[in-house]
matplotlib code that plots the C-alpha trace (Angstrom):
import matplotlib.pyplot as plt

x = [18.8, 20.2, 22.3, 22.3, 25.3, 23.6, 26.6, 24.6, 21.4, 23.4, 24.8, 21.7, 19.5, 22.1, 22.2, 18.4, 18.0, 20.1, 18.8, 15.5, 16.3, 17.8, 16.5, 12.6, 10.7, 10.4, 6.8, 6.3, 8.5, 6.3, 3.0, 4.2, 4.3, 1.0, -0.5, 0.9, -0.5, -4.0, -3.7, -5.0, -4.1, -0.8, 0.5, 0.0, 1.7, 4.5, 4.7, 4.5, 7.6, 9.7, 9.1, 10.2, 13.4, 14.4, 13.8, 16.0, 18.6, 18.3, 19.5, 22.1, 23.9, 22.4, 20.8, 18.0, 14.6, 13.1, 14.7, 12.5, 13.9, 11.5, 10.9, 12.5, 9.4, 11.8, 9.5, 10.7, 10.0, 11.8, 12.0, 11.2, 14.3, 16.2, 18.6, 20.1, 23.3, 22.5, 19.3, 17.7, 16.2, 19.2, 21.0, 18.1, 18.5, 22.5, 21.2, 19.6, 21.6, 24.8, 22.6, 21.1, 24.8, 27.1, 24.0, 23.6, 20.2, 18.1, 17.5, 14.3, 13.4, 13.1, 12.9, 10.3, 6.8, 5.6, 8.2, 11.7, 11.4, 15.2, 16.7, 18.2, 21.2, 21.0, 17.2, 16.6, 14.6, 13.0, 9.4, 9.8, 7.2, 7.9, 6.4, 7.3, 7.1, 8.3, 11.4, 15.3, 15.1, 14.8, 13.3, 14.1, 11.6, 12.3, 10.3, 11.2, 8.2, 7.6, 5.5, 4.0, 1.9, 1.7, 0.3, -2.6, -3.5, -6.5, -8.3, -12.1, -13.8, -17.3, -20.0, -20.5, -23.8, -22.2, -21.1, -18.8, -20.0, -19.2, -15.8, -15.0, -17.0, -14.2, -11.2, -12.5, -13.2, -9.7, -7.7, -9.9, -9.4, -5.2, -5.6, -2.2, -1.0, 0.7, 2.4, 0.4, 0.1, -0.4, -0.5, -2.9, -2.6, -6.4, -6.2, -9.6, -11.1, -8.3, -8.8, -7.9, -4.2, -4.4, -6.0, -3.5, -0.9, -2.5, -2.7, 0.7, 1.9, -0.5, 2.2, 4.6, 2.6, 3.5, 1.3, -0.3, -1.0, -4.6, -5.9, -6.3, -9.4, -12.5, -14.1, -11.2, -10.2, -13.4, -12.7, -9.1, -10.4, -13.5, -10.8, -8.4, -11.5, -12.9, -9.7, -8.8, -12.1, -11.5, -9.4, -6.5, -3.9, -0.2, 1.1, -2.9, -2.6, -5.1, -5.9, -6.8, -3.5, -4.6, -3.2, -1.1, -2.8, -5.2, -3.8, -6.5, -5.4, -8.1, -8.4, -11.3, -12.9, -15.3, -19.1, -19.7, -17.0, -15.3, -12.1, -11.0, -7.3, -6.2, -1.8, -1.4, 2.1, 3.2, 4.6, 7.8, 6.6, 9.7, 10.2, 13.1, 13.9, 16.8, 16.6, 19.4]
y = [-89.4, -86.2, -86.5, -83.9, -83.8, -83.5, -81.3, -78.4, -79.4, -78.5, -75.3, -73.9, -74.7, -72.9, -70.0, -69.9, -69.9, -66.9, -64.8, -65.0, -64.6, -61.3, -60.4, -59.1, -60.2, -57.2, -57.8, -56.8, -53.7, -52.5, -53.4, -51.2, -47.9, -48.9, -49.2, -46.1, -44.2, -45.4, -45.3, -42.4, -43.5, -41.5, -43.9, -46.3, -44.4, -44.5, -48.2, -49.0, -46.6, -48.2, -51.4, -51.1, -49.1, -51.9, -54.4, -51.8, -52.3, -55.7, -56.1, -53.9, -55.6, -58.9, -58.7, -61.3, -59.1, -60.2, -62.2, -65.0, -67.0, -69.3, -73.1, -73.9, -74.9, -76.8, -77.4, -79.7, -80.4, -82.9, -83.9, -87.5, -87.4, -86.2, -89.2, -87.5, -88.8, -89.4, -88.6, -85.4, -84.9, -85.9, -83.0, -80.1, -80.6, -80.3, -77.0, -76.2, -76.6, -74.8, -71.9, -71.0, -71.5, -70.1, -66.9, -66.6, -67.2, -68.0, -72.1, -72.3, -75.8, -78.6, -82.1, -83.2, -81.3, -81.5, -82.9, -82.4, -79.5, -79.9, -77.3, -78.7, -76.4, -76.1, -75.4, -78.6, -81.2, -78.8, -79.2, -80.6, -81.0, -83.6, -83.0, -85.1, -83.3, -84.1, -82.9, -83.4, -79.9, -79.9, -77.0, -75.7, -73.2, -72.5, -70.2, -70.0, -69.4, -67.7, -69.1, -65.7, -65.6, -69.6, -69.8, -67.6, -70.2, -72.3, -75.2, -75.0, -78.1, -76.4, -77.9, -77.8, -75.8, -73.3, -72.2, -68.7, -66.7, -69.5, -69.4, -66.0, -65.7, -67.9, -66.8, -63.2, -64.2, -66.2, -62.8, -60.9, -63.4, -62.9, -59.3, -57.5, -61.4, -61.7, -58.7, -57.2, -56.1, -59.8, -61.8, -64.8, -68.1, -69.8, -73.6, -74.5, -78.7, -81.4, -83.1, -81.9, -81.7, -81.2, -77.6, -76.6, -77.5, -75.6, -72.5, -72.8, -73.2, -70.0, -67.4, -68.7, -66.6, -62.6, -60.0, -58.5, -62.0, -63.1, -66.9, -67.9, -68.9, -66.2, -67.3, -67.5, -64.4, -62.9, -64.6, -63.3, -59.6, -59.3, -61.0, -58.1, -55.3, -57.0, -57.3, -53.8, -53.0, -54.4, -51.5, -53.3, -52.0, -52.3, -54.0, -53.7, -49.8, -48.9, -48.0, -49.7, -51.8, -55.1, -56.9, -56.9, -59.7, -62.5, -65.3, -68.4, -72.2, -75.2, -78.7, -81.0, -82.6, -84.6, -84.7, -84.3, -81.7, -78.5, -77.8, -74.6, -73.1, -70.2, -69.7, -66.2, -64.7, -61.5, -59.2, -60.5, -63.6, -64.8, -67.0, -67.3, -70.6, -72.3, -74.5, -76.8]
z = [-63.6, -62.1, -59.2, -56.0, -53.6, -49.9, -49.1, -51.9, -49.9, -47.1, -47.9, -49.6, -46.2, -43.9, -46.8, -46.7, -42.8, -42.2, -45.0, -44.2, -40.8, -41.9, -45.5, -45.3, -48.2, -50.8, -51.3, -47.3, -47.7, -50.4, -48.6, -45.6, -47.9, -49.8, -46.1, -44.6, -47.3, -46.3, -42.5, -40.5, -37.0, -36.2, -33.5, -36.5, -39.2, -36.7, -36.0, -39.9, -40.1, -37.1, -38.8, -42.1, -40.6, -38.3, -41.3, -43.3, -40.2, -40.1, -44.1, -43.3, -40.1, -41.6, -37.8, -37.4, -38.0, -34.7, -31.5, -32.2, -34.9, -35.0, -36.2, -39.2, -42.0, -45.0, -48.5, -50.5, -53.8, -55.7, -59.3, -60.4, -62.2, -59.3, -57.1, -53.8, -52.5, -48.7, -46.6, -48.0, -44.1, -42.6, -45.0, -44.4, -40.5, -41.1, -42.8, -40.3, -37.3, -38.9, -40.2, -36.5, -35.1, -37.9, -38.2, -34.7, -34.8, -31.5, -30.8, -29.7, -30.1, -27.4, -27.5, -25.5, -26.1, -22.1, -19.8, -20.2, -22.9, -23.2, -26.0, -29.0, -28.9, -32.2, -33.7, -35.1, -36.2, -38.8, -39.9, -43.6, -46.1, -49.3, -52.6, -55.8, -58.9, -62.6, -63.9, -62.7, -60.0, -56.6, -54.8, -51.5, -49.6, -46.3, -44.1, -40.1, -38.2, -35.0, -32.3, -31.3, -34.0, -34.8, -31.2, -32.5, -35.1, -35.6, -37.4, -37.9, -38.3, -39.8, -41.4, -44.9, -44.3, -42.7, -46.0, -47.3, -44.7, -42.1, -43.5, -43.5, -39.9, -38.5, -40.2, -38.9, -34.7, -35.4, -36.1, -33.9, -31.2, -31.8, -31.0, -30.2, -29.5, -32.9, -32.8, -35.9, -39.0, -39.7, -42.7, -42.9, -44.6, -45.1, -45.6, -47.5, -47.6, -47.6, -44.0, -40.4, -41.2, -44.7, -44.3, -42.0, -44.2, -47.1, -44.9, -44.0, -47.5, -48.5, -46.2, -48.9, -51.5, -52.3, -50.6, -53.3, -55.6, -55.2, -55.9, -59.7, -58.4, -58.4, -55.4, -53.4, -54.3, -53.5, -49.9, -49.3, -50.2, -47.8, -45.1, -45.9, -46.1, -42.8, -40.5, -41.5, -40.2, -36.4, -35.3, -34.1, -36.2, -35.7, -32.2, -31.3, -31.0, -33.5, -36.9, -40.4, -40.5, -39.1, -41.4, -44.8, -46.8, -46.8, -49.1, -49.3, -50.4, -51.2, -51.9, -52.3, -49.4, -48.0, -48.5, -44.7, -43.5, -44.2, -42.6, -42.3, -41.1, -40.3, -40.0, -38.3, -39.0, -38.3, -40.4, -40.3, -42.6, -44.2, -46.4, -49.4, -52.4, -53.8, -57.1, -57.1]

ax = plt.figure().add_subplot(projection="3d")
ax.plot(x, y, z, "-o")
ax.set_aspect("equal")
plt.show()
């Protein structure tokens, strides 16, 4: 048995929030080149390039990317083997809430859903996801998200009739549907069969993937590159100007599901998807 300080937990959560709050992910940097070299819109070509130079400023001032900070989304994954000294949620939170005040990060989370809506102060509770694996390690993933592109989301309920072109139909009017919303180039995470939360889950835990990996699987992978081929197609392009830079990368997730359903979700992000780990 392998035992884990909560004060590491701690420190590694408050590390990860202001990082990722500042650090783009490499694997978006890159996709902004590989994407300016295909577009043709010139308003576009000069969006891309703003981008990556205010994500370039960002690093450097260790600036957040964007104003909105988001929700802090905490994966955990924890070995069998692994005994934590103290309340792992209890500890992530404490990450959380001295990452958004020692970072100066934007609090954007209230208490009460419809009535009060009474800020936090301090960005917490996060929204944590538990996972027990083998082994004496416990992984932290954190990704803040942004509600201008997780208001754009959606969860299709479809029948299982409706079949791959049902699938792709709806992750397609989904995106279209976001528009400019979003703030494109996007990046979408497709949660494939589980149940209604399930799916959403899975798509959620897809944004976590590099742009540029495809699914192990064939026939997702044949789904996530007729997404990419079709959304480039709509014309919206970056911040809903124009062009063939709708979004950066279609990343798909499944898991088996019932004979008489087939949930579908679709996570919009924006570009500024981030997302960094810790092993402890």
């Amino acid at each position: 048995m392998r035992i884990i300080n909560k004060e590491a937990i701690i420190n590694a959560v408050e590390k990860l929030c202001i990082d990722t709050n500042c650090i783009l992910n490499e694997d978006i940097l890159n996709s902004f080149d590989s994407f300016m070299e295909k577009e043709e819109s010139p308003i576009a070509l000069g969006i891309l390039n703003d981008l990556k130079k205010n994500a370039e400023a960002a690093k450097k001032r260790m600036m957040p990317i964007c104003q909105d900070t988001g929700m802090a989304v905490v994966f955990i994954e924890i070995g069998q083997e692994v005994y934590v000294e103290g309340s792992i949620t209890d500890a992530v939170n404490e990450g959380v809430r001295r990452g958004y005040i020692n970072g100066c990060l934007r609090k954007s989370v209230v208490d009460d859903p419809i009535i009060k809506r009474v800020n936090t102060k301090d960005n917490t509770p996060a929204i944590i996801h538990y996972n027990i694996v083998a082994g004496d390690k416990l992984k932290i993933t954190v990704a803040p998200k942004g509600f201008g592109s997780e208001n754009m989301s959606k969860i299709h309920m479809l029948k299982p009739s409706d079949g791959r072109k049902g699938v792709i139909d709806a992750v397609i009017n989904t995106i279209e549907q976001a528009g400019p919303n979003p703030c494109p180039p996007m990046v979408v995470g497709i949660g494939l069969g589980g149940n209604f939360e399930y799916c959403a889950y899975l798509a959620k835990k897809a944004l976590l993937r590099p742009i540029g990996k495809n699914s192990e699987k064939p026939y997702l992978k044949e789904i996530e590159e007729e997404v990419l081929e079709r959304a480039n197609n709509l014309g919206i392009g970056p911040q809903g100007l124009g062009g063939r830079t709708t979004i950066l990368w279609a990343a798909a997730e499944d898991y088996p599901t019932h004979i008489a359903g087939m949930p579908v979700a679709v996570n919009i992000s924006c570009h500024v998807t981030r997302h960094g780990e810790t092993i402890l």
